[in-house]
PQR file of N, CA, C, O and H, with PARSE charges and radii, in Angstrom:
ATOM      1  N   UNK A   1      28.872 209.654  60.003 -0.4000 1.5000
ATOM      2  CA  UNK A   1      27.514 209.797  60.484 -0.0000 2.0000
ATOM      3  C   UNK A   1      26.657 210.333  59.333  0.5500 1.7000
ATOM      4  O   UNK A   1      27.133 211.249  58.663 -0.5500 1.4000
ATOM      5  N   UNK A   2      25.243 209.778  58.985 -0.4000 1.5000
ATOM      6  CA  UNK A   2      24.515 210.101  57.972 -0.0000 2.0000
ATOM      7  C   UNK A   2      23.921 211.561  58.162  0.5500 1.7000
ATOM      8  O   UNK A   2      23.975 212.128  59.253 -0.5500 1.4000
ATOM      9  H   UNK A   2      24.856 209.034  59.529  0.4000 1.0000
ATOM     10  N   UNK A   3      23.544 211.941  57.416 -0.4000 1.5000
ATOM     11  CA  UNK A   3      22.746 212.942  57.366 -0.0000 2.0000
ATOM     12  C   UNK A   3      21.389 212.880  58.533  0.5500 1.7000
ATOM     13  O   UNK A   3      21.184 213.652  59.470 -0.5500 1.4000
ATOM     14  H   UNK A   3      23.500 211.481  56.530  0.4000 1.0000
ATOM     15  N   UNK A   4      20.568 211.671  58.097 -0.4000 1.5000
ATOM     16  CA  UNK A   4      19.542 210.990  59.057 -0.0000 2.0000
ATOM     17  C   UNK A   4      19.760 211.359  60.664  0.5500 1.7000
ATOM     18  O   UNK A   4      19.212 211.934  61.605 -0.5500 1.4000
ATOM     19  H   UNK A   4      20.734 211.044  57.336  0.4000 1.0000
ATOM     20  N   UNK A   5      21.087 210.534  60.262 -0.4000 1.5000
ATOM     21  CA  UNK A   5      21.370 209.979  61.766 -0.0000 2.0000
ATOM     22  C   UNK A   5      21.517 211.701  62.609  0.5500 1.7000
ATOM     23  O   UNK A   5      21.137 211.965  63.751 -0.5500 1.4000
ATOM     24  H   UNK A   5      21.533 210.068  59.498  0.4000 1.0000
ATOM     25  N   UNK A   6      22.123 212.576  61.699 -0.4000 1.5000
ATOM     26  CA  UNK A   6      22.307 213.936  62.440 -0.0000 2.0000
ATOM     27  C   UNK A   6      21.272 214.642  62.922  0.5500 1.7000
ATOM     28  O   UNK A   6      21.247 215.367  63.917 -0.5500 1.4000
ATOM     29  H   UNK A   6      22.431 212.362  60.772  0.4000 1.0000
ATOM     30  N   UNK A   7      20.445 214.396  62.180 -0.4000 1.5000
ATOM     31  CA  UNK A   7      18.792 215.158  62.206 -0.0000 2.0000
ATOM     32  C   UNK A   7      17.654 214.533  63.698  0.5500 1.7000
ATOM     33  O   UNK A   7      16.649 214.971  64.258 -0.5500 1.4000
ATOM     34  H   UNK A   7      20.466 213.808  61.372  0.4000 1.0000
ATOM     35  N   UNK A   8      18.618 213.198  63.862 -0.4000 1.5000
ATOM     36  CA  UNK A   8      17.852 212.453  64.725 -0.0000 2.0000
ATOM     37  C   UNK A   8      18.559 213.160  66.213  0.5500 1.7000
ATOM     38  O   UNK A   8      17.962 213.735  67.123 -0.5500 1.4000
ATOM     39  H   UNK A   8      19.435 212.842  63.407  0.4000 1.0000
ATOM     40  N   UNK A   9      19.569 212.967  66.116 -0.4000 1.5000
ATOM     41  CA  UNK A   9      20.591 213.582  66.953 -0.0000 2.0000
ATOM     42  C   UNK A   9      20.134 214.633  67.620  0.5500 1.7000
ATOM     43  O   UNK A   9      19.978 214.747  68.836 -0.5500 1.4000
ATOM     44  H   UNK A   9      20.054 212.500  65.377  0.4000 1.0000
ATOM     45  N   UNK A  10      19.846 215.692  66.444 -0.4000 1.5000
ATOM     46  CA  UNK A  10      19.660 217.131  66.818 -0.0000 2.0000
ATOM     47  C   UNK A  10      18.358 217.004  67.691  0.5500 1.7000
ATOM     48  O   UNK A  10      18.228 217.608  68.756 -0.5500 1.4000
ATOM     49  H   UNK A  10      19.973 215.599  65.456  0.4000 1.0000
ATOM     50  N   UNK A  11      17.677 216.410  67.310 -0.4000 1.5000
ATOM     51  CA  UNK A  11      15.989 216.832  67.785 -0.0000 2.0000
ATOM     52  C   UNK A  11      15.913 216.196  69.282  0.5500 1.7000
ATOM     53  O   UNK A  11      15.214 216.482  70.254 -0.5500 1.4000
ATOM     54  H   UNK A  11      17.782 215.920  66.445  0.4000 1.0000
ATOM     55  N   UNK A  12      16.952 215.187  69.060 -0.4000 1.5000
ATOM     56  CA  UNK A  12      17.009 214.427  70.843 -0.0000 2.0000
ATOM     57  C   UNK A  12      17.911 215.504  71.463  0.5500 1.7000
ATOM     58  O   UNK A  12      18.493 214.955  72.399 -0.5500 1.4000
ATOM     59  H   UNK A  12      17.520 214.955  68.271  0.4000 1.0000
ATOM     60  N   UNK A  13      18.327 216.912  71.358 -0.4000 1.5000
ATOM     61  CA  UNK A  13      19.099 217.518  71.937 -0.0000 2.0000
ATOM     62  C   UNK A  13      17.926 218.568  72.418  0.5500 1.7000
ATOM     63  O   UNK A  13      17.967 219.062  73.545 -0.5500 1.4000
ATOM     64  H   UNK A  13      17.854 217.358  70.598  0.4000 1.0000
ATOM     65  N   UNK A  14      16.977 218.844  71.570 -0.4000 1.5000
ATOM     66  CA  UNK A  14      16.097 219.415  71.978 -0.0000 2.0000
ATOM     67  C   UNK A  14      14.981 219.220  73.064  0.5500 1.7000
ATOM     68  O   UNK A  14      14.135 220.019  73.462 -0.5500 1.4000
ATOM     69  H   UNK A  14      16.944 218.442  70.655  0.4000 1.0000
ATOM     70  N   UNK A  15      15.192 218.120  73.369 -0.4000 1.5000
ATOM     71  CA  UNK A  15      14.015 217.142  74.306 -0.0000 2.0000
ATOM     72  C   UNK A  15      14.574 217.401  75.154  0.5500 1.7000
ATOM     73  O   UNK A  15      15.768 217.672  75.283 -0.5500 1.4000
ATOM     74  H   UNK A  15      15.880 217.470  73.046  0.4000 1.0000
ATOM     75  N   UNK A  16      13.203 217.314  76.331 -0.4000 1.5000
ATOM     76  CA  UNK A  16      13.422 217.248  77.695 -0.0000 2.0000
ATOM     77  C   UNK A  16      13.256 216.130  78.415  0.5500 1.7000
ATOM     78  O   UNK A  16      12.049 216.105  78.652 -0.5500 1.4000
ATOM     79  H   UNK A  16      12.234 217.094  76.226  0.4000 1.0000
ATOM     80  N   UNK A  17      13.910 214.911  79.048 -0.4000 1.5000
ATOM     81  CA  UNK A  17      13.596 213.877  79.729 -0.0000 2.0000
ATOM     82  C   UNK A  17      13.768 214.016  81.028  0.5500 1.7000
ATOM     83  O   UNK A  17      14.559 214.888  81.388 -0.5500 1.4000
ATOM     84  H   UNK A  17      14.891 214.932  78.855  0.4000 1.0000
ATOM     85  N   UNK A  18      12.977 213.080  82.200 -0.4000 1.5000
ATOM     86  CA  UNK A  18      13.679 212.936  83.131 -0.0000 2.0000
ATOM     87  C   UNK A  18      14.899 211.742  83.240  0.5500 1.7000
ATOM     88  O   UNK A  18      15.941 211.772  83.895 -0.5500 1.4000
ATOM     89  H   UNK A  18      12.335 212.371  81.908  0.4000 1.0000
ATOM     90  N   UNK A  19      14.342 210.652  82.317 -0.4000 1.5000
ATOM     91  CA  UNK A  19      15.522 209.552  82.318 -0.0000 2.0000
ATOM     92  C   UNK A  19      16.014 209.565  80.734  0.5500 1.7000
ATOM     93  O   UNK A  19      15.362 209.915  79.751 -0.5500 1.4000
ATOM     94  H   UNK A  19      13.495 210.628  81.785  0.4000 1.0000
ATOM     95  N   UNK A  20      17.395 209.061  80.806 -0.4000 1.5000
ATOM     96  CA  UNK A  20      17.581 208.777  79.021 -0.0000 2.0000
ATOM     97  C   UNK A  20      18.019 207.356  79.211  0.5500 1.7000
ATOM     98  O   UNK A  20      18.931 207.104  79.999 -0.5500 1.4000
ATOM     99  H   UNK A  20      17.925 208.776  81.605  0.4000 1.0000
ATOM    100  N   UNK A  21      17.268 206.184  78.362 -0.4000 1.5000
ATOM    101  CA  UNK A  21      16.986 204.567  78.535 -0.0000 2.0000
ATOM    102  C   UNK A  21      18.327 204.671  77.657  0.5500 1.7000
ATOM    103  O   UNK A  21      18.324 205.690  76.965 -0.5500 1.4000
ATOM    104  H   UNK A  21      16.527 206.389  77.722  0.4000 1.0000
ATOM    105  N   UNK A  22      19.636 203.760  77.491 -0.4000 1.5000
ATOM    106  CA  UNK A  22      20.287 203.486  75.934 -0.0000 2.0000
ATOM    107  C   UNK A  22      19.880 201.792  76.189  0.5500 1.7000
ATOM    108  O   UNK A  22      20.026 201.052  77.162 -0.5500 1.4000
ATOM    109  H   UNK A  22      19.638 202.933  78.052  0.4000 1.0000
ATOM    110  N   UNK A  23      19.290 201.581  74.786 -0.4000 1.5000
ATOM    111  CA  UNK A  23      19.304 200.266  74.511 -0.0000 2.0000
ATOM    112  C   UNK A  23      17.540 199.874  74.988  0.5500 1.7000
ATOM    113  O   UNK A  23      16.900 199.959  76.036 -0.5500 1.4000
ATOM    114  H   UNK A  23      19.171 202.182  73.995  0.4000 1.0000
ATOM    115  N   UNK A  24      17.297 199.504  73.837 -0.4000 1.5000
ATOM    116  CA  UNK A  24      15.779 199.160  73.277 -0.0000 2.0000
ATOM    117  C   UNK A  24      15.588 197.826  73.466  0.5500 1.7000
ATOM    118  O   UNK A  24      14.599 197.487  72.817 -0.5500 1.4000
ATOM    119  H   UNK A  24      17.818 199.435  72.986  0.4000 1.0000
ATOM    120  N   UNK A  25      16.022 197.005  73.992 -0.4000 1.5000
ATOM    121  CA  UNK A  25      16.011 195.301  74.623 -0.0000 2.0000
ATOM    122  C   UNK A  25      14.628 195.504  75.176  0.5500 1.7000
ATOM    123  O   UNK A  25      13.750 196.366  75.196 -0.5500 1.4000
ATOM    124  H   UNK A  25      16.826 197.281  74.520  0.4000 1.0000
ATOM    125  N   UNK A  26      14.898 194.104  75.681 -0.4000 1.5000
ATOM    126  CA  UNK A  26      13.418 193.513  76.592 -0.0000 2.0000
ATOM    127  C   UNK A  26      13.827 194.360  77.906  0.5500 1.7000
ATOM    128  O   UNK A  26      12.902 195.151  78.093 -0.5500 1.4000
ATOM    129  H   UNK A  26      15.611 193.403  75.665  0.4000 1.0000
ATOM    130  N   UNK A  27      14.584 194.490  78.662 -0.4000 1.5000
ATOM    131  CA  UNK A  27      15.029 194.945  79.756 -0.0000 2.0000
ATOM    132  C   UNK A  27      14.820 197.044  79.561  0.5500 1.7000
ATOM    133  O   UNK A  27      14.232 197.572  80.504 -0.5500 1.4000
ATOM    134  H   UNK A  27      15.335 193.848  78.510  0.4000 1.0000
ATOM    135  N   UNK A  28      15.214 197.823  78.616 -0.4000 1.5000
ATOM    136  CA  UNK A  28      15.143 198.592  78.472 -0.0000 2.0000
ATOM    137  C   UNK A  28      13.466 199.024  77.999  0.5500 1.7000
ATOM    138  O   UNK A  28      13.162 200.185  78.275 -0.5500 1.4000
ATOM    139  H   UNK A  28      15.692 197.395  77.849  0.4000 1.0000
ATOM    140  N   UNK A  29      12.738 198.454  77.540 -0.4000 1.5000
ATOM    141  CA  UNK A  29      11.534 198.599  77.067 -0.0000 2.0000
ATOM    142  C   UNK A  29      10.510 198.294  78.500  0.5500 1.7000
ATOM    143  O   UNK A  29       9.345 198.688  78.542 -0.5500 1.4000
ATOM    144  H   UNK A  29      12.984 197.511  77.316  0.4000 1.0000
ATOM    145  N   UNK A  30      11.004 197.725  79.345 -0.4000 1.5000
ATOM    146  CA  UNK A  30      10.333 197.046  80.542 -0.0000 2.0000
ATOM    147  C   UNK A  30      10.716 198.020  81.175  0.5500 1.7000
ATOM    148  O   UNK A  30       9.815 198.505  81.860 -0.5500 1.4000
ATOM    149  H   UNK A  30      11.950 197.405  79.311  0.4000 1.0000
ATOM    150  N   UNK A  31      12.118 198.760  81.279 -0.4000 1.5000
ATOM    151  CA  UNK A  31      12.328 199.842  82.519 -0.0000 2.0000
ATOM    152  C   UNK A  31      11.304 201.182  81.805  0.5500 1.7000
ATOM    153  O   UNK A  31      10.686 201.892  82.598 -0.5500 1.4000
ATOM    154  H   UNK A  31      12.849 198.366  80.723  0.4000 1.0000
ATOM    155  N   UNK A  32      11.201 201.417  80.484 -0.4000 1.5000
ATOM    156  CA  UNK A  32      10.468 202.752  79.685 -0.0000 2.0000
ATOM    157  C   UNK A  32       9.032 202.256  80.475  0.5500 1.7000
ATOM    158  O   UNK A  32       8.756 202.933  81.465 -0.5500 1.4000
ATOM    159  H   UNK A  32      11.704 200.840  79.840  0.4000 1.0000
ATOM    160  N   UNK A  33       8.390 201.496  80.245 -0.4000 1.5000
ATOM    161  CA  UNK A  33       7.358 201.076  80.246 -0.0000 2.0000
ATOM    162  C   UNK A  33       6.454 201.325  81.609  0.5500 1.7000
ATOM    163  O   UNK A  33       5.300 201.754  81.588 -0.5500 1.4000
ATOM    164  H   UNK A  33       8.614 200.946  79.440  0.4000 1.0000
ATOM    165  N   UNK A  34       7.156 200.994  82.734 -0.4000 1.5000
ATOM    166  CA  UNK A  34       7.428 201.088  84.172 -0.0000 2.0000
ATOM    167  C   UNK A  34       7.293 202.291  84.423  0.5500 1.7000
ATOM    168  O   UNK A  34       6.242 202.665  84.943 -0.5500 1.4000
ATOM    169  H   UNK A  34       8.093 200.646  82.751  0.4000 1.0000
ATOM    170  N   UNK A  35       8.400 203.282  84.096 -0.4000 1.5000
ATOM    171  CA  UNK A  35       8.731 204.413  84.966 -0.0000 2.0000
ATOM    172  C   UNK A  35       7.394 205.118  84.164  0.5500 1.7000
ATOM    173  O   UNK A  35       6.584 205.782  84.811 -0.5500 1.4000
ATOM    174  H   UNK A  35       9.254 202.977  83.674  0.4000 1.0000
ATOM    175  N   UNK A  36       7.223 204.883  82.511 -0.4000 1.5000
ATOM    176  CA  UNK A  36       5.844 205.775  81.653 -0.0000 2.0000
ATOM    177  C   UNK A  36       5.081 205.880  82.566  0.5500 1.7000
ATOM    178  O   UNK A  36       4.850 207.063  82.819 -0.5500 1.4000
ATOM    179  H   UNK A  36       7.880 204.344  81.985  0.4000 1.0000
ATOM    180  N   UNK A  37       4.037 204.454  83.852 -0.4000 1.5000
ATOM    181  CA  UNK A  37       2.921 204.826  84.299 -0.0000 2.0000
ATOM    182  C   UNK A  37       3.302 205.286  85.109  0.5500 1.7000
ATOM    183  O   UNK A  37       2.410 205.118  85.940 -0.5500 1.4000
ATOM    184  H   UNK A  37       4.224 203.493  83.647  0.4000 1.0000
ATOM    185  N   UNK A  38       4.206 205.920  85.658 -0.4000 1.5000
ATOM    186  CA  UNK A  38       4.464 206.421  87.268 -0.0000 2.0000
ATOM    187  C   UNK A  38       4.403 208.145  86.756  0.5500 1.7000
ATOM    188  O   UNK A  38       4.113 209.146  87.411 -0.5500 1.4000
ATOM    189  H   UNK A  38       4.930 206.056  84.982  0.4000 1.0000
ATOM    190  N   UNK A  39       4.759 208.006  85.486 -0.4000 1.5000
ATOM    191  CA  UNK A  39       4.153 209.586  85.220 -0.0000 2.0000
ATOM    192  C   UNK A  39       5.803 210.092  84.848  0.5500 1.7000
ATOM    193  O   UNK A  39       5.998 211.300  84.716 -0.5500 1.4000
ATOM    194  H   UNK A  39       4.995 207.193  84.954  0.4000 1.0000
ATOM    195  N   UNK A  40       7.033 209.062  84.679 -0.4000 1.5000
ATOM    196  CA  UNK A  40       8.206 209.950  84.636 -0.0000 2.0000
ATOM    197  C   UNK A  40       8.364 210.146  82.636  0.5500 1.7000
ATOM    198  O   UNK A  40       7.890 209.277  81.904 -0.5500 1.4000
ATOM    199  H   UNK A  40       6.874 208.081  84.786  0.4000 1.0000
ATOM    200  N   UNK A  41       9.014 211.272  82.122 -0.4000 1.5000
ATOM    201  CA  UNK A  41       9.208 211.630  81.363 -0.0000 2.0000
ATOM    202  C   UNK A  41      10.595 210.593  80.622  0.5500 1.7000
ATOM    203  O   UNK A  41      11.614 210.642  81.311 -0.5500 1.4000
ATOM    204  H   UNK A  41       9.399 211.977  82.717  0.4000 1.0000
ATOM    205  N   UNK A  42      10.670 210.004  79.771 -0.4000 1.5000
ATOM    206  CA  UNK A  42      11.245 209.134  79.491 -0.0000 2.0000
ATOM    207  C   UNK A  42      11.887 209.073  77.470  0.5500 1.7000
ATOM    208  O   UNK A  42      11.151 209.353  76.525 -0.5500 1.4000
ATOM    209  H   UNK A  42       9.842 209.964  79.212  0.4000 1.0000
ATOM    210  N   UNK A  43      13.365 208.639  77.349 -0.4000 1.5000
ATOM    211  CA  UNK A  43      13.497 209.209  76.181 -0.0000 2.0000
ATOM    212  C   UNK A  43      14.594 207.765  75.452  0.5500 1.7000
ATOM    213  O   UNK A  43      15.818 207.636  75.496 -0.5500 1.4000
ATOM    214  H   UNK A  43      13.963 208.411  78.117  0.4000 1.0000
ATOM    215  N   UNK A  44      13.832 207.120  75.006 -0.4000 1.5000
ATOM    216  CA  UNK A  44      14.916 205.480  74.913 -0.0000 2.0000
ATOM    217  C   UNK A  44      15.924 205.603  73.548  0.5500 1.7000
ATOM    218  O   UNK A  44      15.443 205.938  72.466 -0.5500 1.4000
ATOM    219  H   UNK A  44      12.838 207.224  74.970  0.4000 1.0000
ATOM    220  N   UNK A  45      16.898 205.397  73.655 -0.4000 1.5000
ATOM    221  CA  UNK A  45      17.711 205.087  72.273 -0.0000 2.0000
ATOM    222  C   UNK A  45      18.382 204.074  71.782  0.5500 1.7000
ATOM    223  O   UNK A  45      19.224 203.539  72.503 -0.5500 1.4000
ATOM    224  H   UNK A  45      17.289 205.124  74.534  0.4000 1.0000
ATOM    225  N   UNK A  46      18.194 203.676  70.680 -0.4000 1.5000
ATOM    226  CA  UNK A  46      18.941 202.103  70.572 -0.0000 2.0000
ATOM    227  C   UNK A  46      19.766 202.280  69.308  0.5500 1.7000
ATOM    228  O   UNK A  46      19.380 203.145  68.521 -0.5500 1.4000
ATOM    229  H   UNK A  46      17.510 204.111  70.095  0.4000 1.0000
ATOM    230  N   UNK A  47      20.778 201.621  69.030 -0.4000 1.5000
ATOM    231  CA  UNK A  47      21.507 201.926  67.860 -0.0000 2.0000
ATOM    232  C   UNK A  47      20.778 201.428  66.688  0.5500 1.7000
ATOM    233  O   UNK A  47      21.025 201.989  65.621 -0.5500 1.4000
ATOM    234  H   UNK A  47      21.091 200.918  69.668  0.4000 1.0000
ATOM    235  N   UNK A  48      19.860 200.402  66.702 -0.4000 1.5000
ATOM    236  CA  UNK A  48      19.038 199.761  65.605 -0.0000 2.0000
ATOM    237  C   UNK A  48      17.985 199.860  65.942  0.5500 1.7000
ATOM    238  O   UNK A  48      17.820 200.549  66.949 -0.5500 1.4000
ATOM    239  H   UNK A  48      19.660 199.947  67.570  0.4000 1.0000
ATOM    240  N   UNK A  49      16.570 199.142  65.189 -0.4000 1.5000
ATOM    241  CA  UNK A  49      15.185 198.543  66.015 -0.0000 2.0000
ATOM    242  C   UNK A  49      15.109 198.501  66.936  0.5500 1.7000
ATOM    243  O   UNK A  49      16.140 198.096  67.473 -0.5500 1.4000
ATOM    244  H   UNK A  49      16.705 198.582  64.371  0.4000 1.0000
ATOM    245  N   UNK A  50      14.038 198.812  67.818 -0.4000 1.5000
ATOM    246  CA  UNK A  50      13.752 198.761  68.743 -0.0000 2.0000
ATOM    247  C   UNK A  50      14.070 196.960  68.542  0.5500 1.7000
ATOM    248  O   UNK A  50      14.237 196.543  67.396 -0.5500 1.4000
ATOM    249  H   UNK A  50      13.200 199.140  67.382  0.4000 1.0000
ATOM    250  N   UNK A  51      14.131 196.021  69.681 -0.4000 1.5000
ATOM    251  CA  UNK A  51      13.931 194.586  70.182 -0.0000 2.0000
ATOM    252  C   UNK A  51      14.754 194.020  68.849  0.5500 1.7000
ATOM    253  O   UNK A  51      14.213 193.123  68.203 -0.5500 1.4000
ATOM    254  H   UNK A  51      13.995 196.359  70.613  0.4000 1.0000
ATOM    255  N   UNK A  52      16.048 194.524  68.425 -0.4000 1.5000
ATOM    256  CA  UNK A  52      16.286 193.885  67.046 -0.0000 2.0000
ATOM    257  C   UNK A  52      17.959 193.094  67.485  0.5500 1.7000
ATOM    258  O   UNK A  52      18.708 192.642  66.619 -0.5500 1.4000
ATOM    259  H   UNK A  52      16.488 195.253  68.949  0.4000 1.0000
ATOM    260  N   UNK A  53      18.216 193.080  68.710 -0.4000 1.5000
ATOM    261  CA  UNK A  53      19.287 192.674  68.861 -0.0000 2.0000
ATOM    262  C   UNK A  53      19.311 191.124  69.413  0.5500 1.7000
ATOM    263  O   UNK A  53      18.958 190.151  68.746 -0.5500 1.4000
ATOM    264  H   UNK A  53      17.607 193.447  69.413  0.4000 1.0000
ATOM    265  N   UNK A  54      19.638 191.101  70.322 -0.4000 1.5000
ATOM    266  CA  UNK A  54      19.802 190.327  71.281 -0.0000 2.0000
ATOM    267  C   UNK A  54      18.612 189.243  72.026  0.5500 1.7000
ATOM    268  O   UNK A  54      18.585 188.082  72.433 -0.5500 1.4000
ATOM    269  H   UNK A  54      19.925 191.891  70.864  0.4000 1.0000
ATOM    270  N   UNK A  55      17.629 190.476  71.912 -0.4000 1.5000
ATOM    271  CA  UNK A  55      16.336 190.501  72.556 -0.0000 2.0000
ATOM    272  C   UNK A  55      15.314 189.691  71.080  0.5500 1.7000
ATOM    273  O   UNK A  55      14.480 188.799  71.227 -0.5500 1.4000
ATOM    274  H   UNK A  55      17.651 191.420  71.581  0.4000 1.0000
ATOM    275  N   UNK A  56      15.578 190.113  70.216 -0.4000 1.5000
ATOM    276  CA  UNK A  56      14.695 189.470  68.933 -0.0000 2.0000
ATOM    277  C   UNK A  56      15.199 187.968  68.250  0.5500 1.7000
ATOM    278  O   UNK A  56      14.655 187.340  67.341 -0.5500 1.4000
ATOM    279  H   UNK A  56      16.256 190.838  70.097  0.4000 1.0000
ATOM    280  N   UNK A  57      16.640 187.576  69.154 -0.4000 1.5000
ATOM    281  CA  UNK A  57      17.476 185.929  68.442 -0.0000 2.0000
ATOM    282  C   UNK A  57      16.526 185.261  69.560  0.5500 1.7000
ATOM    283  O   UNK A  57      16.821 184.066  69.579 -0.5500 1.4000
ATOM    284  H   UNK A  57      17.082 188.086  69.892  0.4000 1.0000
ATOM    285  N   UNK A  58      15.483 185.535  70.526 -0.4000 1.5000
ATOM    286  CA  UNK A  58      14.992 184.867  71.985 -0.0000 2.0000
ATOM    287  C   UNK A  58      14.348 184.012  71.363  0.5500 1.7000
ATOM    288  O   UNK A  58      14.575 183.646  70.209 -0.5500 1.4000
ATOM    289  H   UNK A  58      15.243 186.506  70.510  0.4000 1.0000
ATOM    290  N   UNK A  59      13.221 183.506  72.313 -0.4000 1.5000
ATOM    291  CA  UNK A  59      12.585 182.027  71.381 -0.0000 2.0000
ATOM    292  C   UNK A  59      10.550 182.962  71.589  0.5500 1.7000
ATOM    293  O   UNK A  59       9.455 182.435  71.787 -0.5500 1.4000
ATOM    294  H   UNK A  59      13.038 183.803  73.250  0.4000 1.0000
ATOM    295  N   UNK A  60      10.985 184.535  71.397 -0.4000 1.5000
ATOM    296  CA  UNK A  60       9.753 186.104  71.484 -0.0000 2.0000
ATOM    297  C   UNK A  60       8.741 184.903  72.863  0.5500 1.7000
ATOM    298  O   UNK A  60       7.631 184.477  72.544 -0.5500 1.4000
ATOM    299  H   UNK A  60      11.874 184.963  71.236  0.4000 1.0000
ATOM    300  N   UNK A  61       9.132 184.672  73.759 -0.4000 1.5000
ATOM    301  CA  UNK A  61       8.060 184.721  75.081 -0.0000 2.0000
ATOM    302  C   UNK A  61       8.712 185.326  76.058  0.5500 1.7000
ATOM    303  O   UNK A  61       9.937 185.367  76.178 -0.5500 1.4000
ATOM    304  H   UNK A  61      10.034 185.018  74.018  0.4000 1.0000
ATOM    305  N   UNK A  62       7.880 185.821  76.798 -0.4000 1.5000
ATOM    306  CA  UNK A  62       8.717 186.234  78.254 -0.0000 2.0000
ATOM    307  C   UNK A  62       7.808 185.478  79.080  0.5500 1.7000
ATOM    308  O   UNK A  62       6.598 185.264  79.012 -0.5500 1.4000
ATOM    309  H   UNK A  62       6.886 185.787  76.700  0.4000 1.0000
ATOM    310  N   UNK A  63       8.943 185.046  80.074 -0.4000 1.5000
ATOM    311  CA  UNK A  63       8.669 184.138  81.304 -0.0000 2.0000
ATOM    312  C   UNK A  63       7.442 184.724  81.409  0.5500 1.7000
ATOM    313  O   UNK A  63       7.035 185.851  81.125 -0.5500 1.4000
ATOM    314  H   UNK A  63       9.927 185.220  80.130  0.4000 1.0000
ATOM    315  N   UNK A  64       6.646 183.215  82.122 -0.4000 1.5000
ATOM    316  CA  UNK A  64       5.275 183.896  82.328 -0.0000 2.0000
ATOM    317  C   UNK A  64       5.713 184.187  83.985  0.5500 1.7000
ATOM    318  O   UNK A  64       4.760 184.425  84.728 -0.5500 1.4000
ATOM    319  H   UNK A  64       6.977 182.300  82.352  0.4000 1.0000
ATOM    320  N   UNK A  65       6.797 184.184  84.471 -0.4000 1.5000
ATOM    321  CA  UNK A  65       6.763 184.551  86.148 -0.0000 2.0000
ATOM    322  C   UNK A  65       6.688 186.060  86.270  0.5500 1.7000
ATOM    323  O   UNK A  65       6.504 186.540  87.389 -0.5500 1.4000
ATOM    324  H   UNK A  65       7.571 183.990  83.868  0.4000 1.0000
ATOM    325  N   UNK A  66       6.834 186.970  85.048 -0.4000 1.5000
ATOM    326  CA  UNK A  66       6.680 188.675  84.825 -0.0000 2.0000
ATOM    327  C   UNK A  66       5.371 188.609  85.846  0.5500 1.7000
ATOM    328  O   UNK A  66       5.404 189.280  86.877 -0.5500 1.4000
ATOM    329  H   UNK A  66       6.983 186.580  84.139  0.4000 1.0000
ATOM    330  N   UNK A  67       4.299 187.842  85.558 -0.4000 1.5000
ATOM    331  CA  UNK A  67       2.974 188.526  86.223 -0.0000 2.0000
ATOM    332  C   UNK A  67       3.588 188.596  87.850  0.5500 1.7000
ATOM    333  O   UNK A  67       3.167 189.586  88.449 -0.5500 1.4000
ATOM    334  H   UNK A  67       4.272 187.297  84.720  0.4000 1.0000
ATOM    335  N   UNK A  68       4.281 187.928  88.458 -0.4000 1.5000
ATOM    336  CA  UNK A  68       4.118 188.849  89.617 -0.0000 2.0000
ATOM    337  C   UNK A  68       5.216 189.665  90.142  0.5500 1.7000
ATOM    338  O   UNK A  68       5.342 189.854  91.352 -0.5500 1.4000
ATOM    339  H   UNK A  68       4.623 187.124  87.972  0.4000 1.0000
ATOM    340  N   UNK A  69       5.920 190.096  89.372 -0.4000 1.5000
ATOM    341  CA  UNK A  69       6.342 191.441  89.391 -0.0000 2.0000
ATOM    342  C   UNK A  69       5.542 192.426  89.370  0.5500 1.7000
ATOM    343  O   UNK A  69       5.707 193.433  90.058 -0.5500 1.4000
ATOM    344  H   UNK A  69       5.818 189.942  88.390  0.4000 1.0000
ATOM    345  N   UNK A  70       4.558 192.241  88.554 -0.4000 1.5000
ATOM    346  CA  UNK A  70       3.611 193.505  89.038 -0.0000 2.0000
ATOM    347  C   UNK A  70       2.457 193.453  90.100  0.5500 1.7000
ATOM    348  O   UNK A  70       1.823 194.472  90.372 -0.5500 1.4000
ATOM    349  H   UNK A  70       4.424 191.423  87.994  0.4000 1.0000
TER
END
């Protein structure tokens, strides 16, 4: 483990969340995003970039059927 990586570590030990997100995807950024306007305290972690996995090989649209989910 880097030095970095420890420093990052530490300071997320110090935080207070109500949820802890793992994994910065389209799916994890959509649940942060969500619970943010409802007012909940929220703390996401991803092993890389945010959207750099899985979520960034996509063809970058999301279904346009999202609008009525909300």
């Amino acid at each position: 483990m880097t030095q970095e990586l420890r420093a990052e570590f530490a300071a997320l030990a110090n935080r207070s969340s109500d949820v802890l997100i793992i994994g910065g995807g389209i799916n994890g950024i959509s649940i942060m995003r969500d619970l943010s306007l409802q007012g909940v305290t929220v703390t996401l972690i991803d092993r890389g970039d945010v959207m750099s996995g899985a979520s960034a090989a996509s063809s970058h649209m999301i279904h346009g059927g999202i609008r009525y989910l909300e």
